[in-house]
C-alpha positions as CSV (number, residue, x, y, z in Angstrom):
1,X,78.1,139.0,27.6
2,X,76.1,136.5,29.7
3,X,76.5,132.5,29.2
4,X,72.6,132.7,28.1
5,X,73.7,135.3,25.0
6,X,76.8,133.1,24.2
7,X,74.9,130.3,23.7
8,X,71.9,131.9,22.0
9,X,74.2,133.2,19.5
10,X,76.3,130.7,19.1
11,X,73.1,128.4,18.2
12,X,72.2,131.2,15.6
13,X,75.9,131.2,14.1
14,X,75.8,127.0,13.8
15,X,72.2,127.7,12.1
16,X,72.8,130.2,9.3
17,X,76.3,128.6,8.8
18,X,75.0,124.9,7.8
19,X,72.2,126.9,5.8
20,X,75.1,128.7,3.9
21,X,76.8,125.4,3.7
22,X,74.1,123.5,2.5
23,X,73.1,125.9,-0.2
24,X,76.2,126.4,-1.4
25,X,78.7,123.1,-0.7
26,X,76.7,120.1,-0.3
27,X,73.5,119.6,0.4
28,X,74.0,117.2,3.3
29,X,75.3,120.3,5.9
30,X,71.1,120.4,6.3
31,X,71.6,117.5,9.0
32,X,73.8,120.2,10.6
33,X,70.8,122.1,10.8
34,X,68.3,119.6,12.7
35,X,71.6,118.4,15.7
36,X,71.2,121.8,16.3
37,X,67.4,122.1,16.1
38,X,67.3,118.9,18.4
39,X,69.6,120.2,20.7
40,X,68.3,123.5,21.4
41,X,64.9,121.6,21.8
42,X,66.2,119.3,24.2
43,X,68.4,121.5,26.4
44,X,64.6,123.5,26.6
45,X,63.4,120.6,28.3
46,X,66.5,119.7,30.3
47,X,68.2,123.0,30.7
48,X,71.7,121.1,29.5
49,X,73.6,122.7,27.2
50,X,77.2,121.2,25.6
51,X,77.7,124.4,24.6
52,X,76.7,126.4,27.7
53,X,79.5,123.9,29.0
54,X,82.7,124.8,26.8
55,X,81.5,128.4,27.1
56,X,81.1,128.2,31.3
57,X,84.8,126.7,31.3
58,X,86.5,129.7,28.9
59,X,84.5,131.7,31.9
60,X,82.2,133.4,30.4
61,X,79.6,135.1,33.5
62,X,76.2,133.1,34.1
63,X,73.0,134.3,33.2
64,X,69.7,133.0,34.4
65,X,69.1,130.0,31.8
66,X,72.2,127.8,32.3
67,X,73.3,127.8,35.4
């Protein structure tokens, strides 16, 4: 598994989750939702990633996105 697939998936998993969570616990888990909406946006403009960051230092193998 590359950095780039960690990351990709782990911004899907965060995304269905806070669906799940909104649905079914509380309504408010939708802001969930848009932090990680806003984030994937902005690391497309900026190519910074927190997450490509924790997943870099439990050493995970670069891809081509995150370097």
């Amino acid at each position: 598994m590359t950095l780039d697939s960690a990351v990709f998936r782990f911004a899907g998993v965060v995304v269905l989750a806070s669906l799940a969570l909104a649905h079914w616990v509380h309504p408010a888990f939708i802001w969930l939702t848009a932090f990680a909406g806003f984030n994937m946006l902005q690391a497309s403009f900026t190519g910074w990633c927190p997450a490509a960051l924790v997943f870099k230092k439990l050493g995970v193998q670069p891809g081509r996105s995150f370097d």
